[in-house]
N, C-alpha and C positions, 0 to 999 in steps of 0.2 A: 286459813283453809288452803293447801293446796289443790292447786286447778288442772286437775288431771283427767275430769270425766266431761262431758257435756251437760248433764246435769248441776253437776258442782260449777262451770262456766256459768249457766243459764241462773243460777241462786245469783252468782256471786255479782253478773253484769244488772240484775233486776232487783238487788237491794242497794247498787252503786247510785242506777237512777234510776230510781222506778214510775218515776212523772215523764221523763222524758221518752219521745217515741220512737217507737220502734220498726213499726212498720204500718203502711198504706195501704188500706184495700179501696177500690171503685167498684162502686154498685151504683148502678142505676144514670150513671154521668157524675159523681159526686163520691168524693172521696173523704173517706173515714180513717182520723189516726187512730190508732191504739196505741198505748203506752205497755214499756216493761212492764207494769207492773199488771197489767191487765192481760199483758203476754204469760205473763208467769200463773198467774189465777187459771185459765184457762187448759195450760200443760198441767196442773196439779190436777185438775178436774180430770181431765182425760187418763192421768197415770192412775188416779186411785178408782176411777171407774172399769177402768182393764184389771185393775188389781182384786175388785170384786167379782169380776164376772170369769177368773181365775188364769190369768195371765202368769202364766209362771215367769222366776227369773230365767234368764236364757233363749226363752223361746221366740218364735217370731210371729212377725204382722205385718201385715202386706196393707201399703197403698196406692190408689189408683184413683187421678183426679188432676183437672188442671191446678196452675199456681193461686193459692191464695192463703188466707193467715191458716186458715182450718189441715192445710198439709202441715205447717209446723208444729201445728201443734199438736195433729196427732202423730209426728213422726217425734219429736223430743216429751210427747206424753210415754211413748212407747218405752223410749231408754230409759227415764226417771222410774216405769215401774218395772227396770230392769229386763225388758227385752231388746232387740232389733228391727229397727224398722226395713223391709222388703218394700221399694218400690218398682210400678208398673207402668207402662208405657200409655196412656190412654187413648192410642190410637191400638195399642195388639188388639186383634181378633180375640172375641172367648176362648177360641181351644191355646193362643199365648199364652191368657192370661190362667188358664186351667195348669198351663205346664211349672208356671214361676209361683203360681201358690200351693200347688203340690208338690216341687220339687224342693220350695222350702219351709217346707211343714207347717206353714203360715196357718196360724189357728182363729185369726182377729182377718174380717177383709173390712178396711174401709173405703166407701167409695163414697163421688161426688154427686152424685145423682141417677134418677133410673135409668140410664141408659149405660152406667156402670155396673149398675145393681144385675141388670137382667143377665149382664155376661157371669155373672157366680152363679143365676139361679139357673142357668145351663147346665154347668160343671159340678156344682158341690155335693153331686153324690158320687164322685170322682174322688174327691178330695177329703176323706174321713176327718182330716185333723182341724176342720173349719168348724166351729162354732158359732159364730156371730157373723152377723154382715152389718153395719154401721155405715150410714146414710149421713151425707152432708146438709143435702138441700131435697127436702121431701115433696117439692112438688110434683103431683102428677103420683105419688106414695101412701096419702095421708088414709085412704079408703083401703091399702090396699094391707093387707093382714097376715104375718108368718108368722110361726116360730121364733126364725132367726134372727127375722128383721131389726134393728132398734132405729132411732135416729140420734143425732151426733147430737143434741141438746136433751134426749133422756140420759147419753152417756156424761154428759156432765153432768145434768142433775144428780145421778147416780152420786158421783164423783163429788161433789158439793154435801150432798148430806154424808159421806163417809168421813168428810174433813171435819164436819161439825162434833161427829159422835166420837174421831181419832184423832188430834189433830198434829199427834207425831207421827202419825202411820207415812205422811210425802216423805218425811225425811228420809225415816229411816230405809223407803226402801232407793232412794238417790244416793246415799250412804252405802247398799250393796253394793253396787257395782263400780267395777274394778274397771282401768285403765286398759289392760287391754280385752277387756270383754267387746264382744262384736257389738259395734252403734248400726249399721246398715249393710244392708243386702245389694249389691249393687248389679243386677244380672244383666249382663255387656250384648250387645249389638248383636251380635250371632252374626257376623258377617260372614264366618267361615263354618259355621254349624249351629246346632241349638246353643243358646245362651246361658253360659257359665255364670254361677252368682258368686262376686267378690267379694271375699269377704274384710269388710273396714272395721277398725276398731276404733274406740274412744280416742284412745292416743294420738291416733292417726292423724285424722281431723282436728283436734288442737294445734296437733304441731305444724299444719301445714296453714291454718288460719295466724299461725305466728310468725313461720318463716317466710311464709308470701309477704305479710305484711311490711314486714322490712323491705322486701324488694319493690313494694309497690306503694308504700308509702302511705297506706290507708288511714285514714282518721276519725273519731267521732263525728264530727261537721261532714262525712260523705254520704251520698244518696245515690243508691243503685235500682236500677228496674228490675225487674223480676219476669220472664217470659219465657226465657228456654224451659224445657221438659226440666221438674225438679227431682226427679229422680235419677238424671243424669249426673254424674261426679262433677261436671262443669258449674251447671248454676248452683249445685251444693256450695263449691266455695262460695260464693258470694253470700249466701242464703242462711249459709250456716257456720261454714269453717270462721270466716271474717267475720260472719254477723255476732259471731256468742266471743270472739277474740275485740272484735273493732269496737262494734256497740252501734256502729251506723244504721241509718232508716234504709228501708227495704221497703220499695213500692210494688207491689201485684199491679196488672195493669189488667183491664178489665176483662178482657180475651186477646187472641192473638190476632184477631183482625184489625184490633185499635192502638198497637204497638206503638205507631210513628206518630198517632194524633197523643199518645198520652206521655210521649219522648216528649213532646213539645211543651206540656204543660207541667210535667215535674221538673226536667231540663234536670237531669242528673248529672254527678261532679266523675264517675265511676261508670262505664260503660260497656258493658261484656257480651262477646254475639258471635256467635259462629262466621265463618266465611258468607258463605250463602247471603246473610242478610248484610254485611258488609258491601256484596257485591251489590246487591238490591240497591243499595242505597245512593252507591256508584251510579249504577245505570240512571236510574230515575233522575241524578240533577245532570247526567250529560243529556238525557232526552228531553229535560224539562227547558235544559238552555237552547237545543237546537232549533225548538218551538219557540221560543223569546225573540224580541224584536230587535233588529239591527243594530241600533244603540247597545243593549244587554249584552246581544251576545256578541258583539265587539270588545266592549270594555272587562267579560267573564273571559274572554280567551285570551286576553293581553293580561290579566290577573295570574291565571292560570300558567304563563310561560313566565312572570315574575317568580310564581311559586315556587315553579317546578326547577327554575335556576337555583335560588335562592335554596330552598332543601337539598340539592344534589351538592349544594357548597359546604352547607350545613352537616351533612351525612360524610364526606370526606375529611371534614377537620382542616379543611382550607383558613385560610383567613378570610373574611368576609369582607366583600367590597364596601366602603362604606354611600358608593349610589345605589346597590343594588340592596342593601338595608332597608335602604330610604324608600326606595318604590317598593321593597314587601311591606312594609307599614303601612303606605299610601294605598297599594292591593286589599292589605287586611282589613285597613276601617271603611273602605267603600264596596269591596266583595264582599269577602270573607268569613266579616262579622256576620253580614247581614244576613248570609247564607246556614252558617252556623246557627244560628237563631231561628231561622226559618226550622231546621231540620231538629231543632231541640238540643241542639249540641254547644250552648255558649255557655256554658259552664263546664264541659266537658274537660278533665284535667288528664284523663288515664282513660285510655281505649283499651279494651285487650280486644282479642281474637283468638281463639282458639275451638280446641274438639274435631279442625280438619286443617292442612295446609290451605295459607291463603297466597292468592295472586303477590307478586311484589311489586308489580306495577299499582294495584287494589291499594297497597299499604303505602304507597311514594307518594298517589293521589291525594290520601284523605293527608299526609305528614303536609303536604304543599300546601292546603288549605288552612292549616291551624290545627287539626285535630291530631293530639298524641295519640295515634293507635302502636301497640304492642302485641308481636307474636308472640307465646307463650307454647310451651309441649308440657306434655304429662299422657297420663291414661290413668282410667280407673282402676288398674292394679297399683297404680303410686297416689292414689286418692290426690288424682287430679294434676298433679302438676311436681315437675322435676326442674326447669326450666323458666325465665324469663324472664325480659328486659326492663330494668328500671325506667325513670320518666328520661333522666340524663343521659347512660351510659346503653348505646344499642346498636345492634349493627342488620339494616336490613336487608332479609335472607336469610337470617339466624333468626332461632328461637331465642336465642340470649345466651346468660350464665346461668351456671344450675343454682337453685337458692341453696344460704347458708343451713352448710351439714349433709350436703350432697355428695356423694361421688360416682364419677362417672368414667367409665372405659369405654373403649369399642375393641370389640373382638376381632379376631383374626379375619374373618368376613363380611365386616363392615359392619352389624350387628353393634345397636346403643344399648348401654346392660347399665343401669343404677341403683344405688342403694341408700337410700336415709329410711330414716326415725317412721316413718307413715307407707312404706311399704304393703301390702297388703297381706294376710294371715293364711290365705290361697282360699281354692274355686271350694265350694260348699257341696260334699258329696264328692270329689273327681281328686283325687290325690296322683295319680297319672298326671294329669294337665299341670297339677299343681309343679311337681316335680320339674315338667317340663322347664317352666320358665323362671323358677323360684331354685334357685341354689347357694347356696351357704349365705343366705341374704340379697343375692344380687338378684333384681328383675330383670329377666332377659327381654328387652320390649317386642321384638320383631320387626323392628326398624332398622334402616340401614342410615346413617350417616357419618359426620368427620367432626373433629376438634379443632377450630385455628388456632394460633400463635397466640391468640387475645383469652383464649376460651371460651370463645362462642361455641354452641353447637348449633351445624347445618345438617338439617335434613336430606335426605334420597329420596329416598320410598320407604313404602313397604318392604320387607326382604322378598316376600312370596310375589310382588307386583310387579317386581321388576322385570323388563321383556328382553328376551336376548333373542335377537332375530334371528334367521336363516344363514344368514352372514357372520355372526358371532358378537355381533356390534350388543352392548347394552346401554339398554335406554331406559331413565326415571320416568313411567308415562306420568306420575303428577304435578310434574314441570310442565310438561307438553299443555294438561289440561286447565293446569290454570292460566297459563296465555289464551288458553283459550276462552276460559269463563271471562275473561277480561271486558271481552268483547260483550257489549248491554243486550244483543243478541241472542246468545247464549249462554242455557241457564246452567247445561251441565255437560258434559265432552269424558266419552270413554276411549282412551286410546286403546286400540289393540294391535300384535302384531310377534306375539310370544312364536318364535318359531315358523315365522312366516320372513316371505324376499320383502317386503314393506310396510310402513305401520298404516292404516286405517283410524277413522275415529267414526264412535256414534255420537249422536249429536242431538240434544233435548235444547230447544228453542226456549227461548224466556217468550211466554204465548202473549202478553200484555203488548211486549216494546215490538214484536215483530206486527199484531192484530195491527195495531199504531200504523206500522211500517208498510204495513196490506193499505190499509185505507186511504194513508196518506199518497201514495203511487199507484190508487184504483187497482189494485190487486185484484180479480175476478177468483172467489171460491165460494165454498157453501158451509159447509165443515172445516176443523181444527184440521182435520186430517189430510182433507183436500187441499188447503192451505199450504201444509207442509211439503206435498207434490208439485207446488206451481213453481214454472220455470226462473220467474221473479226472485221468490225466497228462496230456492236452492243457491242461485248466483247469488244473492244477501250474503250466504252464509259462506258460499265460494271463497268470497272476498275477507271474507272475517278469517278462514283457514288460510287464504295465501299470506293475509299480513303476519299471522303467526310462522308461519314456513318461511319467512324472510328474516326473521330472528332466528333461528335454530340451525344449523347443522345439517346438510344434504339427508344425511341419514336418518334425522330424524324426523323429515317431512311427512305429514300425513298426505299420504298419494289420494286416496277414497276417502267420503264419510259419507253416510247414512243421517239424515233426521229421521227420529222417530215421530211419529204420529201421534204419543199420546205426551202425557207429563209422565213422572214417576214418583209413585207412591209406598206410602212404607207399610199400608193395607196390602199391598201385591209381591209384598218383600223384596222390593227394586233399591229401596233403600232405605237406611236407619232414621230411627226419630230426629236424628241430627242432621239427617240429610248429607249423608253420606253413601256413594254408591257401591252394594254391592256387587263386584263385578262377576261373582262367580254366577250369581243369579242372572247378570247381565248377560253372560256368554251363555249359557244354557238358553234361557227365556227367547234371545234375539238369534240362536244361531243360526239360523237360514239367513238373515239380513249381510249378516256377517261373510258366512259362506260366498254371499254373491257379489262380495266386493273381490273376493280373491279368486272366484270363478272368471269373472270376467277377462276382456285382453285388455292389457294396458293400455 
């Protein structure tokens, strides 16, 4: 059988092993295997349950739900009965989710519980093309009575007896569909406007669950977590491209408040996480050693400048001293290890990072300590990933090489443009946009970067982000920001200074390590907010801006910044589920903050 569809992958990996497992879920503190082959029973119920309640081929289905087995299976129930699965943010507001299930003609909504439920029963007379609503978890449902309503175990049963009275009916209809029919719906961030839905095909996703694999070396024996938003292109790889390519277990953890306690207890070999929670994690063991006793943090900072020799030796391709060998070993079995272990990370063989640039001080940190972390580039119009660093061959500061079957130029105005095998089929409905950045097969990404002599690619910016001052000077502000995120301080840093004599920054406090920071120096407030005005924490943060401005470039000093007063959230469209910040919403939303740094007299 050629393995062209995800269907056909999903047969072909759960009749290889179908005892062994596949994925983990936690319920209740206690975690449940399920095996392929109970993965696979599960997607047939679901596809021929949609197949009765008249799923056509082609059409779509929209999901909305945290991670857990019940997303994959009804997103690969979805394609077996020849649809596309559309998923949803489960933080968008109702009138979001009214727009990505109307805009893609989503006729199936599955959600995870009523507090998903209630956002369709707002909309769905908005929405003609919806027919069903399909419940995960009916508590708080069981009294309560629609039409539309089913729950996600009548849809199996459904599904279960159609197998019994058909039992070629799975096949055949896993057998329709074609290699490049659309497997998901993938509607991006809106950072710059309403959100475009990308369209992925079959093809797509195998091919990049192959070609990544080679660069990162994946194997049966690996164990990844499962936590980012899955309807995001990022934890897709893991979840699906590699999972139906590799065959690896796939752990759901039990919500995202329990993320680092449940790191600790699977101790995965495969570990993938935005910047954001990278830095988290940073911060937490600098504030956790600062608190440590004499002893500790003596011996953690004399480890620590082993490390950090020892990796900058390593990273240059120097020859390695053979004392300074000696005492990183001596560092590793008495820090290092112990440290790793704490944090869930001693099995840790491959770190990626990706879906935003990270800090490279962030990334030098965790290499000194023992953990391979890797940057990685892609976007959900290249279903995830164009880009990145093997376990051996890497250069930090770059994304990497582009994986095999890539290719890559940069334009005349610094502008990264790629082309391989899993490209995207363009926006769903918008043949304009599509146009825009899709030509003769090349993805125009909207990035601006360089090629070295190695073939690395480095990053810039953004093309649209980049600031050209009053002066004419241009500056990458997400250089500036992640020296700044650097800092366990702060949690998020918007440079601005587009057209202005100087740059400025705003400034979102990490509220945990600063609160810490309050108490521990009798900081006098009453409120977050209040907090954020005392003369104490401004000079905190003073100090965190000038060590960055002693690294950079006169011109690229941030003369002003502003703390804001609250967190930012992607209910307020400050920024994306990834925690990425909108800055145009930034500049609107805060412009009098703004205004009054460049009011002022210097």
């Amino acid at each position: 059988m050629d393995i062209n569809t995800l269907p056909k992958a999903l047969l072909s990996i759960a009749q290889k092993q179908p005892n062994r497992v596949a994925m983990r879920n936690k319920e209740f503190g206690i975690w449940r295997d399920i095996t392929w082959a109970e993965y696979l029973q599960n997607v047939k119920h679901v596809a021929l349950g949609l197949h009765v309640l008249g799923v056509k081929y082609r059409e779509h289905v929209s999901i909305i739900g945290e991670n857990r087995p019940e997303w994959l299976y009804s997103a690969l129930g979805i394609v077996c009965a020849g649809g596309a699965w559309v998923g949803i943010y489960t933080t968008n507001p109702a009138t979001e989710c009214e727009y990505v299930v109307g805009h893609s003609d989503a006729v199936i909504y599955f959600c995870e519980d009523e507090e998903q439920l209630d956002k369709a029963l707002v909309f769905r007379e908005k929405t003609p093309n919806l027919r069903k609503l399909i419940v995960w978890d009916m508590e708080g449902l069981k009294h309560f009575k629609d039409p539309m309503l089913m729950s996600f175990n009548e849809l199996l049963d459904l599904g279960k007896e159609t197998d019994q009275r058909n039992p070629d009916l799975f096949k055949q209809l896993c057998e329709q569909v074609q290699p490049e029919d659309i497997a998901g719906i993938i509607y991006t961030s809106g950072t710059t406007g309403p959100p475009k839905g990308a369209l992925l095909a079959h093809e797509g996703y195998l091919w990049i669950g192959q070609a990544a694999r080679e660069s990162m070396d994946t194997n049966i024996d690996d164990e990844t977590i499962s936590f980012l938003p899955l309807n995001h292109v990022y934890e897709q790889i893991f979840d699906i491209m590699f999972h139906l390519t590799v065959g690896h277990i796939v752990n759901f953890t039990e919500n995202t408040d329990t993320v680092m306690a449940d790191m600790m207890e699977v101790s995965p070999t495969v570990f993938h996480a935005v910047p954001r929670i990278w830095e988290k994690y940073y911060s937490a063991i600098v504030l956790k050693m600062a608190d440590a006793t004499w002893l500790k943090r003596t011996l953690y900072d004399m480890a620590i400048r082993i490390g950090t020799r020892y990796n900058n030796k390593a990273l240059s391709g120097d020859k390695m001293p053979p004392l300074l060998a000696l005492q990183y070993q001596i560092a590793y079995f008495v820090i290092f290890r112990k440290l790793k272990k704490r944090l869930g990370f001693d099995r840790v063989r491959f770190g990626s990072s990706g879906a935003a640039p990270i800090s490279q001080e962030v990334l030098k940190f965790f290499l000194s300590i023992g953990i391979p972390i890797r940057e990685g580039y892609g976007m959900t119009e290249t279903t995830g990933v164009t880009h990145i660093s093997n376990e051996k061959e890497f250069k930090v500061g770059t994304v990497g090489k582009p994986l095999p079957g890539t290719e890559v130029r940069i334009a005349e105005d610094g502008e990264i443009v790629v082309k391989h095998k899993a490209i995207f089929k363009g926006y769903y409905k918008d043949e304009a946009q599509t146009r825009e950045v899709l030509r003769d097969g090349w993805m125009y990404t909207g990035d601006v970067g360089e090629i070295d002599a190695d073939g690395f690619l480095k990053l810039t910016d953004r093309k649209k982000d980049l600031i050209i001052t009053a002066g004419g000077k241009n500056i990458a502000p997400q250089y500036l920001e992640n020296l700044l995120k650097f800092s366990p301080y702060i949690n998020d840093a918007v440079v601005i200074g587009d057209g202005r004599k100087y740059l400025t920054a705003i400034i979102v406090i990490d509220d945990e390590n600063v609160i810490k920071y309050a108490q521990d120096h009798k900081v006098q407030y009453t409120t977050f907010a209040s907090m954020t005005k005392t003369p104490e924490v401004i000079e905190l943060i003073q100090q965190e801006v000038d060590k960055v401005n002693r690294q950079v470039a006169r011109v690229e000093n941030i003369r002003k910044f502003r703390i804001l007063d609250k967190k930012l959230y992607t209910e307020d469209g400050e920024v994306t589920p990834t925690m990425k910040v909108k800055r145009k919403a930034i500049n609107q939303q805060f412009a009098d903050l703004i205004e009054s740094m460049y009011r002022e007299s210097d």
